[in-house]
SERO-4910 file (N, C-alpha, C, O; in steps of 0.05 Angstrom, whole numbers):
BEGIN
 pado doro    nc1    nc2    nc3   cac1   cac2   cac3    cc1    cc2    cc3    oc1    oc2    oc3
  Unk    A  -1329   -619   1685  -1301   -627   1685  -1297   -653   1670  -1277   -660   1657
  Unk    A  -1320   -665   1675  -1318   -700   1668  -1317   -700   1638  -1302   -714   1625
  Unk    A  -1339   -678   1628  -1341   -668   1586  -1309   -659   1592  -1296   -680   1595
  Unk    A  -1298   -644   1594  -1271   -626   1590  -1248   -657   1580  -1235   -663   1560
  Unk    A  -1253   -668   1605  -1223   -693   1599  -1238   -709   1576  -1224   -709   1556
  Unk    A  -1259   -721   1573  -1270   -732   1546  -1263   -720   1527  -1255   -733   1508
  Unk    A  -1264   -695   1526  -1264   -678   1502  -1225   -680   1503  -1210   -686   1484
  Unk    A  -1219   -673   1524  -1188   -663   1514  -1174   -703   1506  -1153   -704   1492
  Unk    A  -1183   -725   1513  -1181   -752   1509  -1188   -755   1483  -1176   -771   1470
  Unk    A  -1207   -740   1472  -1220   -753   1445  -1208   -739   1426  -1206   -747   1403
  Unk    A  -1196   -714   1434  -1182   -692   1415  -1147   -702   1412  -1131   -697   1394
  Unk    A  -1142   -718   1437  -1110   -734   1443  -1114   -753   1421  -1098   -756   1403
  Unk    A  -1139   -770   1423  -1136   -796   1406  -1141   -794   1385  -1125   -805   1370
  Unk    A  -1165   -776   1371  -1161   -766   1353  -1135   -752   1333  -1129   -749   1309
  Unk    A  -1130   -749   1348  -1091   -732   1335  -1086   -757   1335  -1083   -763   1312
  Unk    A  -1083   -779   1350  -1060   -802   1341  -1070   -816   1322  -1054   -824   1305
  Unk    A  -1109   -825   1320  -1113   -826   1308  -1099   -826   1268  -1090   -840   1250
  Unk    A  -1110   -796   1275  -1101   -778   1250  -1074   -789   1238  -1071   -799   1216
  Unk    A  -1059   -785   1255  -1035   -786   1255  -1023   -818   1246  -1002   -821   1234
  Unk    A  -1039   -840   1253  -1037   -863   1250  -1043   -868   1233  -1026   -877   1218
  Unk    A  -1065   -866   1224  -1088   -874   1192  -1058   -853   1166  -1054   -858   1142
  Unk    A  -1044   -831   1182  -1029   -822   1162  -1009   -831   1152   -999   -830   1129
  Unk    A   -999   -846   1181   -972   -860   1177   -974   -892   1157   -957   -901   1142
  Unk    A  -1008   -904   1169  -1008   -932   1144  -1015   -920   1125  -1011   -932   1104
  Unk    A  -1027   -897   1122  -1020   -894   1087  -1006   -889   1073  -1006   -892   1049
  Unk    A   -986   -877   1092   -959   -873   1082   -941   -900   1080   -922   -904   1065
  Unk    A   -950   -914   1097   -944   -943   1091   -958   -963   1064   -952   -982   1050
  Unk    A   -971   -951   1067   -996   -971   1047   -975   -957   1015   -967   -971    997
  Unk    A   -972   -937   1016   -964   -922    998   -945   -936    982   -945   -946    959
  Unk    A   -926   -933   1001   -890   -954   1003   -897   -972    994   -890   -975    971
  Unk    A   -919  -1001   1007   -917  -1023    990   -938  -1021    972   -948  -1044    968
  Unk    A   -950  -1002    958   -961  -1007    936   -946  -1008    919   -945  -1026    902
  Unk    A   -925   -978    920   -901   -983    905   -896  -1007    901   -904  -1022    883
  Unk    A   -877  -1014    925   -865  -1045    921   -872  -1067    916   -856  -1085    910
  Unk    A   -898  -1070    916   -912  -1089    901   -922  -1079    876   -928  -1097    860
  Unk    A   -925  -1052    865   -928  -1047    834   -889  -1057    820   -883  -1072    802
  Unk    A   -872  -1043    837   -851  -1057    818   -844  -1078    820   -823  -1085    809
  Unk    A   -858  -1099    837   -855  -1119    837   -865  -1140    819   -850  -1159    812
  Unk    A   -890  -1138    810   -912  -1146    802   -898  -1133    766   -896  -1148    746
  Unk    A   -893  -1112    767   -874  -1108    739   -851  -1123    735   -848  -1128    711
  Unk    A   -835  -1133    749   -816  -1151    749   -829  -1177    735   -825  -1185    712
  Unk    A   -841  -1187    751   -860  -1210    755   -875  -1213    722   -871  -1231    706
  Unk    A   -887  -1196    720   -897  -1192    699   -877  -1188    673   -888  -1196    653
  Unk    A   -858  -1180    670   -831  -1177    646   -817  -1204    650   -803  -1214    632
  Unk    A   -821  -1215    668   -801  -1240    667   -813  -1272    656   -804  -1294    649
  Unk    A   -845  -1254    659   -861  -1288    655   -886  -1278    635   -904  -1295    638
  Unk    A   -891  -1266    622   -913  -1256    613   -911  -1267    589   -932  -1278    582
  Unk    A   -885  -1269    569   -886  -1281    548   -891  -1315    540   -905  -1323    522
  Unk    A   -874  -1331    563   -882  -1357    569   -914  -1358    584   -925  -1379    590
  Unk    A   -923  -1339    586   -953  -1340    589   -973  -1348    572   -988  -1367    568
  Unk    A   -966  -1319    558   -980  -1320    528   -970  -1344    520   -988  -1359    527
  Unk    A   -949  -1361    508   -945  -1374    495   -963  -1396    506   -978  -1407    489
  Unk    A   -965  -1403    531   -982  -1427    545  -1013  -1414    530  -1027  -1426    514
  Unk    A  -1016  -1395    537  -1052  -1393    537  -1055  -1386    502  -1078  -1389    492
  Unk    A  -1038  -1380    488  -1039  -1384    461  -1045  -1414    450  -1063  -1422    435
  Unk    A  -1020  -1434    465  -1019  -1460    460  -1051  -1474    458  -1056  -1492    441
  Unk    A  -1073  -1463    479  -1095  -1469    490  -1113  -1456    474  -1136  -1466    472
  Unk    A  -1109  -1440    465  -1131  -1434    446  -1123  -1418    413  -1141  -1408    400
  Unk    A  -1104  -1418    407  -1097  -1416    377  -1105  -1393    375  -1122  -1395    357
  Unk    A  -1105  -1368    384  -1116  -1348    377  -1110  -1322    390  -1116  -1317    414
  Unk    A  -1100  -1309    377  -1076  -1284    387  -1094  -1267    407  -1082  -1257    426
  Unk    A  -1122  -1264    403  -1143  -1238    416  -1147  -1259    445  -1148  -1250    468
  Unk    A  -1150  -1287    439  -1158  -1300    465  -1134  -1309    490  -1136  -1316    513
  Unk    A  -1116  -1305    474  -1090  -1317    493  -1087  -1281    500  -1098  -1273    521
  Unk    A  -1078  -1269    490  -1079  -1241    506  -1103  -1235    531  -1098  -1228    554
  Unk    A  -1121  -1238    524  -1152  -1235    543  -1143  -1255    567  -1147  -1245    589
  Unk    A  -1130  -1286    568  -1125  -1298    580  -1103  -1303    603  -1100  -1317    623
  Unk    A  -1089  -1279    583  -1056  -1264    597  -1061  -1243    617  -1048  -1237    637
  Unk    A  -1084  -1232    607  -1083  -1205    627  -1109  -1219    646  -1114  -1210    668
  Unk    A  -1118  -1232    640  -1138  -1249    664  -1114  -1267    683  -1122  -1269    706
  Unk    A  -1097  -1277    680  -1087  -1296    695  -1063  -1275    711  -1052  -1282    732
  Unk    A  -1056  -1248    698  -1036  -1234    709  -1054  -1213    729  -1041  -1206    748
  Unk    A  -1087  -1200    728  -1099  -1199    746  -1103  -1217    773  -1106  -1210    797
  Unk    A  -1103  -1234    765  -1112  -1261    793  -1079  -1258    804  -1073  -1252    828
  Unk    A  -1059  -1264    783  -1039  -1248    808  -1027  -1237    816  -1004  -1242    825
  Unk    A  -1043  -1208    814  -1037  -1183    823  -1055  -1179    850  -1048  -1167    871
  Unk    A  -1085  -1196    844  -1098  -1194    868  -1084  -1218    897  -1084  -1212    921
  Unk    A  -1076  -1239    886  -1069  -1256    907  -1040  -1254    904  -1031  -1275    915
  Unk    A  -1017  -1236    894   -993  -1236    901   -977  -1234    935   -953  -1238    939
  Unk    A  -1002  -1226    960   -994  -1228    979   -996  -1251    987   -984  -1257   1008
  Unk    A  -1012  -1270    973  -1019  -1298    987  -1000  -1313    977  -1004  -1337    982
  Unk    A   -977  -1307    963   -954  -1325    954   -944  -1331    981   -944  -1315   1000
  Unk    A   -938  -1350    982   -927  -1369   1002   -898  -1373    997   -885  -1367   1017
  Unk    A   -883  -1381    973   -858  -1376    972   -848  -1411    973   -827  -1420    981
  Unk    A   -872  -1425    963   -863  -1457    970   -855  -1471    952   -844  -1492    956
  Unk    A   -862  -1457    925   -857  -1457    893   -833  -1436    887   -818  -1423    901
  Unk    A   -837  -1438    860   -822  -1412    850   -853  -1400    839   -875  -1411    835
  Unk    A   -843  -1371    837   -870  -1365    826   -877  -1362    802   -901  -1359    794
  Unk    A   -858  -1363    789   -866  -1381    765   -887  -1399    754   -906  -1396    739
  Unk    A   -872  -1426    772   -893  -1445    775   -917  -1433    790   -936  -1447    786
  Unk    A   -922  -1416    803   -936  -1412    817   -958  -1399    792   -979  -1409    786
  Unk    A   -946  -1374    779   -965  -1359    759   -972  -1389    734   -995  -1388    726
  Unk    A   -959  -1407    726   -964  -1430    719   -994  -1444    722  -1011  -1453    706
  Unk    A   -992  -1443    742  -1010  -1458    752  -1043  -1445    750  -1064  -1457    747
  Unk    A  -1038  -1413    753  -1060  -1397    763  -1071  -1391    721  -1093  -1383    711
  Unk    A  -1041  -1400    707  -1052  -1393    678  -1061  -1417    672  -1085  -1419    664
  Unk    A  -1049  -1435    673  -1069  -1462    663  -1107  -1473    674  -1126  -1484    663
  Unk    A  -1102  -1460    704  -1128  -1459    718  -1137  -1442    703  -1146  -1458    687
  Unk    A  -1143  -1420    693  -1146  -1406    675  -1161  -1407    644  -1183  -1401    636
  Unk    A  -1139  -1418    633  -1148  -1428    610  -1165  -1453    609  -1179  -1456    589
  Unk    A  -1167  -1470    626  -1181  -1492    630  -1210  -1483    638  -1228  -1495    625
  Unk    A  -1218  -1466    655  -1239  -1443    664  -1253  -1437    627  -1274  -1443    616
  Unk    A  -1230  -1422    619  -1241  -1409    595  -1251  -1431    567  -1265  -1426    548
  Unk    A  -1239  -1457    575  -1249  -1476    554  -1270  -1492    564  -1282  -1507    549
  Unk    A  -1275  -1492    586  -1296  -1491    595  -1322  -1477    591  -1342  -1489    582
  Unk    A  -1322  -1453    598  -1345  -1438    583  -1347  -1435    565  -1370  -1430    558
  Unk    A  -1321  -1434    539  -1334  -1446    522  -1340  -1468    510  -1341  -1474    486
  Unk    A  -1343  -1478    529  -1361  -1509    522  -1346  -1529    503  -1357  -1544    487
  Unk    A  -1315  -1526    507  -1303  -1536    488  -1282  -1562    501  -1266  -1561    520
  Unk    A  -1288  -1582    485  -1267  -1608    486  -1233  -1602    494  -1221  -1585    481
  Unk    A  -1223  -1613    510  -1200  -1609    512  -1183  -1608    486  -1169  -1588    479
  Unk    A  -1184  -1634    471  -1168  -1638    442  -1178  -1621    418  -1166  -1619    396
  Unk    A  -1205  -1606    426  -1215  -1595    400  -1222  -1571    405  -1240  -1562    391
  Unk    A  -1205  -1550    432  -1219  -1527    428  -1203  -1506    407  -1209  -1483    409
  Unk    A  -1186  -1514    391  -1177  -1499    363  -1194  -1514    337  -1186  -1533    323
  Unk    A  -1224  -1497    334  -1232  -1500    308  -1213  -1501    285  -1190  -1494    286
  Unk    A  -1225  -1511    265  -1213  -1503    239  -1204  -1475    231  -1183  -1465    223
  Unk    A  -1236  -1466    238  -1239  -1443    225  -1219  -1415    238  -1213  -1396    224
  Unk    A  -1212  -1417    261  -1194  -1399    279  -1166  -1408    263  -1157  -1392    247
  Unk    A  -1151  -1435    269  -1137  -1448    248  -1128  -1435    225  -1104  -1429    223
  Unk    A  -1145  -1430    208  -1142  -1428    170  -1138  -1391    181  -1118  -1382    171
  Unk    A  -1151  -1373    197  -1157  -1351    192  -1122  -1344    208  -1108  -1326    200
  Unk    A  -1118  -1355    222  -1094  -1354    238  -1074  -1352    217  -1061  -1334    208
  Unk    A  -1075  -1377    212  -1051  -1383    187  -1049  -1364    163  -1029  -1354    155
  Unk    A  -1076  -1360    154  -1074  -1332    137  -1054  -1312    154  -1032  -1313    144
  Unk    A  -1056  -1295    176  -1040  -1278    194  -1017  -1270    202  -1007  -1249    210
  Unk    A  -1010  -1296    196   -982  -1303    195   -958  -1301    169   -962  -1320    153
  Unk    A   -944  -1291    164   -920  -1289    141   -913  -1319    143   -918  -1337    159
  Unk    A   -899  -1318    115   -888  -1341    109   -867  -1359    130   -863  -1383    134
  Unk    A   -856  -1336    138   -840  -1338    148   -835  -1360    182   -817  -1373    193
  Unk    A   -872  -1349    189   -881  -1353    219   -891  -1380    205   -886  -1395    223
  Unk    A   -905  -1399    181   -926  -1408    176   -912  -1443    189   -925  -1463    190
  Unk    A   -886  -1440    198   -883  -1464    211   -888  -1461    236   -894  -1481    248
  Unk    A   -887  -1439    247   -890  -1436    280   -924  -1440    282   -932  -1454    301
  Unk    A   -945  -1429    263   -974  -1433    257   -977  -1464    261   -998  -1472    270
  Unk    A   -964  -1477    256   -953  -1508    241   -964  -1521    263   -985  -1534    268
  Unk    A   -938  -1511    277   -927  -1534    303   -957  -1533    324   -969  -1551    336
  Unk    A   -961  -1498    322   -987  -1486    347  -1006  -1503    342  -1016  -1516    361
  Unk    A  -1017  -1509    311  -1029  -1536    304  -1035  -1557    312  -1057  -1566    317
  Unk    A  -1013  -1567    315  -1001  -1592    319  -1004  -1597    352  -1014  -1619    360
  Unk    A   -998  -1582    365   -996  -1583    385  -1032  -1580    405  -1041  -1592    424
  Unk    A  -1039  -1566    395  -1059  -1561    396  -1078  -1590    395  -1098  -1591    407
  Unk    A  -1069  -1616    378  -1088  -1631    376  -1067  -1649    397  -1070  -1671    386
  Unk    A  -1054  -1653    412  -1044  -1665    438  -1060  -1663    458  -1076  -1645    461
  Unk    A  -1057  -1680    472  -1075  -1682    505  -1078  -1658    521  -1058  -1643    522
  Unk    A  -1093  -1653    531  -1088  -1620    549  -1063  -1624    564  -1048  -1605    563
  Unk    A  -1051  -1652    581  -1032  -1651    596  -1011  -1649    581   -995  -1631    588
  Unk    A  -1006  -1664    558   -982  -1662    533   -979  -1637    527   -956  -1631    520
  Unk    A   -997  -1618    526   -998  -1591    516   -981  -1575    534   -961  -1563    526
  Unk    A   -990  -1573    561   -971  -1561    581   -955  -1562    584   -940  -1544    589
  Unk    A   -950  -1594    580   -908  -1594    581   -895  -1585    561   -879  -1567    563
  Unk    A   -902  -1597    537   -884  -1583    513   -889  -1550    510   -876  -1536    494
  Unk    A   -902  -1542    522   -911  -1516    524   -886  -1499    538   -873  -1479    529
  Unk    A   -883  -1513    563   -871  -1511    579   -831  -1515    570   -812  -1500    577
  Unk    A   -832  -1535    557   -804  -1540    553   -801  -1527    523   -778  -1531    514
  Unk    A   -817  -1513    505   -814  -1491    485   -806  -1467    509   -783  -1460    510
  Unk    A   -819  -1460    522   -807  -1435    534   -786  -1444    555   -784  -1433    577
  Unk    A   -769  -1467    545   -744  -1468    562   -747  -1466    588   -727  -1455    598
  Unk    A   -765  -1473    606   -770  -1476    641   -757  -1495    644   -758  -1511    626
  Unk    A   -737  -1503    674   -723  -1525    681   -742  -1542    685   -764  -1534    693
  Unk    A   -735  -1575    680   -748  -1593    689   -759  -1601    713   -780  -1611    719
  Unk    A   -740  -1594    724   -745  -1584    756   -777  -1569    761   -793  -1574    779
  Unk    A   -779  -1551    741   -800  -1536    745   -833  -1546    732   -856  -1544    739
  Unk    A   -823  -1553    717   -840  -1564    697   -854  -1596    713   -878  -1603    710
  Unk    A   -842  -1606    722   -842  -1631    747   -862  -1626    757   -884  -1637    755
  Unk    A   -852  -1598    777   -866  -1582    797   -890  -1586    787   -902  -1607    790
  Unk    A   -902  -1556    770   -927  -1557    755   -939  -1578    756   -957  -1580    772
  Unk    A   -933  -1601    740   -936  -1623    728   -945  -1655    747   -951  -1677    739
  Unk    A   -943  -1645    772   -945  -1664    792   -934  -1695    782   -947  -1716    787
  Unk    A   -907  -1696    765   -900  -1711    756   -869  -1717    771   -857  -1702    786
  Unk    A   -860  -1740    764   -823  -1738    782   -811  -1727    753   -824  -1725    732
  Unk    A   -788  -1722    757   -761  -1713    732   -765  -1732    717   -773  -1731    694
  Unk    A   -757  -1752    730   -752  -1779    713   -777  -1788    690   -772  -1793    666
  Unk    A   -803  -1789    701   -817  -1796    684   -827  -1765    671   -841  -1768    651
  Unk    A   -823  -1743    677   -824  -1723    662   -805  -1720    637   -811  -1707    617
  Unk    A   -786  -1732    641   -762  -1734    615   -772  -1756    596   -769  -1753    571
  Unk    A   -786  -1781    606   -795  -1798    586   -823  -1795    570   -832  -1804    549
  Unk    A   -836  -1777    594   -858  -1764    578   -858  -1744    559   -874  -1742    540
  Unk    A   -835  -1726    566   -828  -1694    547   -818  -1723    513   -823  -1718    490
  Unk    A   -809  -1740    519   -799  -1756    490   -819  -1768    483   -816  -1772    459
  Unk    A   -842  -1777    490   -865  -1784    476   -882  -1769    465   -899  -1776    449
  Unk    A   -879  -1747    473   -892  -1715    474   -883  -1709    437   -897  -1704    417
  Unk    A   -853  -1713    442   -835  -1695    418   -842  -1708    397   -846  -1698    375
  Unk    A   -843  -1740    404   -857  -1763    380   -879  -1761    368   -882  -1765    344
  Unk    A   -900  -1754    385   -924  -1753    376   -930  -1726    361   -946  -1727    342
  Unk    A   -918  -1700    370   -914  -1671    361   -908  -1673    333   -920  -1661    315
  Unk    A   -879  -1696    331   -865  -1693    302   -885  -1717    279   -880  -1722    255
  Unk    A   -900  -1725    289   -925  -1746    278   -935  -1719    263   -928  -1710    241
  Unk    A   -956  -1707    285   -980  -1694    277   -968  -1673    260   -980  -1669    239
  Unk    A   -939  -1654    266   -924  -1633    248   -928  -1649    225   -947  -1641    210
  Unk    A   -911  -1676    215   -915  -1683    196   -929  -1689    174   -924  -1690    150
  Unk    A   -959  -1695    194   -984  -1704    176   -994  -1676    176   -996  -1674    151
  Unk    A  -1000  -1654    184  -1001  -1630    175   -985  -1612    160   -997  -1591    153
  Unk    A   -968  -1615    154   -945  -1605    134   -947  -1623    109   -931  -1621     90
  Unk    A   -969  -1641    109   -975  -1658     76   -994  -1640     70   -995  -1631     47
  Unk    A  -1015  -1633     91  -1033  -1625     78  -1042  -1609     62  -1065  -1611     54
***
């Protein structure tokens, strides 16, 4: 009798079991969805000011892509750990510059010098006439401080200062006097590279 109720108990829990493991996958289902169109949102809204940052960082169209889809993996894997204390923006910001700093790292490269020449000249070839000032500036920019790099990086893709602050562990105020020493030193190096 004692096997009978085990059996008819294990065959009850079993069904709810069943029945449970069906229902979170049917749950699991729902927010995969909602986190795949989310994560598409997320990704259409910031992916280009991405690239532009991890381009800024390494001059080179195959490495800033590789860098884009590495920094948009890390947050697809930790998008539940968003906290919501940032914007996430700043938040994917942060996880792309950690990122690129990682990647100039292994390769063993100087903050001010990880755009060779040689990436440089082959770049600029790549480019139409048309782009060969935007090649220019990536240049230019490129030989700025890693932190100088971020901001003007940042205020080319039009992010509020507000945001850019954020990132930047900097106040507004001296973020506004830094983005103008930034633009000075940019329109220096544009210049002395546009003689050459």
């Amino acid at each position: 009798m004692q096997s009978k109720q085990t059996n008819l108990i294990f065959e009850h829990n079993t069904g709810v079991t069943s029945w449970v493991k069906y229902y979170l996958n049917e749950q699991d289902n729902n927010l995969m969805t909602q986190k795949d169109v989310l994560f598409k949102e997320i990704f259409d809204k910031n992916s280009k000011k991405i690239f532009h940052l991890c381009y800024g960082y390494t001059g080179d169209k195959d490495s800033a892509n590789d860098l884009l889809q590495e920094t948009f993996l890390k947050v697809w894997q930790n998008l539940d750990k968003f906290r919501n204390k940032s914007l996430i923006s700043t938040w994917i910001y942060r996880i792309a510059v950690n990122t690129c700093l990682t990647y100039l790292r292994s390769e063993k490269r100087q903050a001010k010098d990880e755009l060779t020449e040689n990436i440089i000249e082959n770049k600029i070839e790549e480019f139409s006439e048309k782009n060969e000032q935007v090649a220019l500036l990536y240049k230019s920019i490129s030989k700025l401080e890693e932190n100088d790099r971020l901001i003007i990086t940042m205020v080319l893709d039009e992010l509020p200062y507000n945001e850019i602050a954020d990132i930047s562990g900097i106040s507004e105020g001296n973020l506004r006097v830094k983005i103008h020493r930034i633009k000075q030193k940019l329109t220096e190096l544009y210049n002395q590279h546009a003689r050459i």
